[in-house]
N, C-alpha and C positions, 0 to 999 in steps of 0.2 A: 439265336434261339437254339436249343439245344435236340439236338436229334429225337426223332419219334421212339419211344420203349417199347416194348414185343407189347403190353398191357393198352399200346395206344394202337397197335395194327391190328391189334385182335378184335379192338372197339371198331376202326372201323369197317373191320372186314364183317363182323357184327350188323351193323347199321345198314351197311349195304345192300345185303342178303331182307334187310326187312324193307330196300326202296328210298331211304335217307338220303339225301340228298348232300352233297359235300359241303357248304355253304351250312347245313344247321351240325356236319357233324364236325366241321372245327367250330364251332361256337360251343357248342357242347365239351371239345379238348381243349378250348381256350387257343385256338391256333390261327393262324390266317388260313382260307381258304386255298390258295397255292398251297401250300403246303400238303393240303390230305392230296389233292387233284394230284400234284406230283407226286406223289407217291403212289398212287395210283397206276397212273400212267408210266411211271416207270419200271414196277415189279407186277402188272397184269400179264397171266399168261392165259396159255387155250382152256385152264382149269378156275379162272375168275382170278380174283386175286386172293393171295395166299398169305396169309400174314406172319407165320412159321417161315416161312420161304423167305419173304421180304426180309426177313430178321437177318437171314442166312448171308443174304445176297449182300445185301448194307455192309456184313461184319468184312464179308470177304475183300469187298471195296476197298475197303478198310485197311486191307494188310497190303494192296496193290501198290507199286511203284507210284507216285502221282508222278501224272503226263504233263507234259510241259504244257502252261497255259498261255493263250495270248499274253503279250508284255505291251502293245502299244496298240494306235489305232489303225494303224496297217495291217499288223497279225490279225485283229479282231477281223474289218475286212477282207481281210482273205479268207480267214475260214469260216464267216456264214457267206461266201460267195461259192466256196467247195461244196459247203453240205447244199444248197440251192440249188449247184447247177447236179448232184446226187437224186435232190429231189425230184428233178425238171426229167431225169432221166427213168428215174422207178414210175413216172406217170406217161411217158411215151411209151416205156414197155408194156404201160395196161392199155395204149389204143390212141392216147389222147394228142390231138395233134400238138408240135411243139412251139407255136406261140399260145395255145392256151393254156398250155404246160407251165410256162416261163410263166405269163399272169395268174394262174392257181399259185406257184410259187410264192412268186415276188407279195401276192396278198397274205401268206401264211406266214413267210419271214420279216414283213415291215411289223419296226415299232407303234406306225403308227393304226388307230384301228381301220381307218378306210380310206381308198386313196384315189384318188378322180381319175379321167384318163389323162390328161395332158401329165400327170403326176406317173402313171404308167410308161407312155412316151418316154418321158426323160429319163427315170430309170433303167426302162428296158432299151432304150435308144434304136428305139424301131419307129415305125409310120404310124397317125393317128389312124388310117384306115388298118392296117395290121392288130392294133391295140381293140377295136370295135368289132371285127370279126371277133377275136376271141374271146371279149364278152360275151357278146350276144350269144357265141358257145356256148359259155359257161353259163350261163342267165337261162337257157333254153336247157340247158342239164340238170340244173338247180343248184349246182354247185358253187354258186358267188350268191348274195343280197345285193340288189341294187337299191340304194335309198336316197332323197333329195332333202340337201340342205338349202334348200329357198333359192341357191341360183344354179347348182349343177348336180349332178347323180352322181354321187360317192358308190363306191364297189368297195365289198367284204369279202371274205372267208367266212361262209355259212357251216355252221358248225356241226348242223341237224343233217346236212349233203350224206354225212355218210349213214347216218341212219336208212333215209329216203334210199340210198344207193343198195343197200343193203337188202333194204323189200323188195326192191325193183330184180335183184339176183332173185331173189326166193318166187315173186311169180313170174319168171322165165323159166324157171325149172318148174313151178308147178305145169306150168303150158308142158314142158316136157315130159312129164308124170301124166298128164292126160294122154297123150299124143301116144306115149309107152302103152297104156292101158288098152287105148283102143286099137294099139296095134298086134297085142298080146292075145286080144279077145278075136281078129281078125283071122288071124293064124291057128288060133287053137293051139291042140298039141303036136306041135310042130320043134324042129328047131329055131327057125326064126319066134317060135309063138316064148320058148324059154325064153331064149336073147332079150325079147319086148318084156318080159313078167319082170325077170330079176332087173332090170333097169327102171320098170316103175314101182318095185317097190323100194328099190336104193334110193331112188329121187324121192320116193314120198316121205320116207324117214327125214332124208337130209334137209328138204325145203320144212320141214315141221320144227325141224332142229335150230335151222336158220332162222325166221320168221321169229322160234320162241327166243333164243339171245339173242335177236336185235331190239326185241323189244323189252327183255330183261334190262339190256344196261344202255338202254337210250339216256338214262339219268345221266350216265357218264360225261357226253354232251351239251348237259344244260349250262346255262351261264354261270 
């Protein structure tokens, strides 16, 4: 299928901005669904996504060397085992312990869509009790779906995790913003009363900022 036209990122950067959902806006470009999402997802920046930009970025692509690509099924695993254990790493530096690490992983890079725990076990080749802690982790974070097919509980990659994750930043900061307030109000005109003032009104901008894009492009998210 032939690459998206500036006249088809414009549509949907268009669509977007009015709430459209990906799914009616390739039906409308006659596209498969992947296709708008990756595109998407690949040229979204801190300014939404930009379909001028997208154009840019595509063409430049374009002129790049191509990098050598897997040739067998060896190369293949090997490099979704790099970018995995990449991944297992950028989520222990956000806090997250590293066998629930390994299981957020191992859920986002399987083919398949949900995988039980004995199926976790084997892959991760660790302990059923190892594999259960870090559910119940993630299940207790909101981070996995747990669902039952008639004789055991499949585990996912919940998609909405980071939406929820997203609120749950904006009221710890509001908690902070309050906490600012009342401590600005306590001090008066004070030094410490400044320090407290310009910190709650930094947080109240920011958690207003945050709170409104998370809920702007929760769409992005959807199935």
């Amino acid at each position: 299928m032939p690459r998206l036209t500036l006249d088809e990122r414009r549509f949907i950067a268009a669509k977007m901005a009015e709430g459209v959902g990906y799914a009616e806006i390739a039906r409308r470009l006659g596209r498969p669904t992947s296709t708008v999402s990756r595109e998407v997802a690949r040229n979204i920046g801190t300014r939404g996504y930009q379909p001028d930009q997208a154009e840019r970025r595509t063409r430049e692509r374009g002129r790049r060397p191509k990098s050598v690509k897997p040739t067998g099924p060896d190369d293949v695993t090997r490099t979704v085992s790099e970018y995995e254990a990449k991944m297992i790493e950028v989520l222990i530096e956000k806090g997250m312990p590293r066998m629930a690490a390994r299981v957020l992983a191992c859920l986002y890079v399987t083919d398949s869509e949900s995988l039980t725990a004995a199926e976790l076990v084997r892959r991760l080749k660790v302990s059923p009790a190892s594999v259960s802690a870090a559910v119940r982790f993630l299940d207790n974070l909101g981070m996995i779906k747990r669902v039952h097919d008639g004789r055991r509980h499949r585990y996912l990659a919940d998609d909405d995790a980071w939406f929820r994750s997203s609120v749950a930043s904006g009221l710890t900061m509001e908690r902070w913003a309050r906490t600012a307030h009342e401590g600005a109000e306590l001090f008066g005109d004070s030094l410490p009363g400044e320090r407290l003032a310009k910190m709650a009104l930094f947080l109240d901008h920011f958690t207003r900022d945050l709170m409104g894009v998370a809920e702007k492009w929760r769409h992005l998210l959807a199935p």
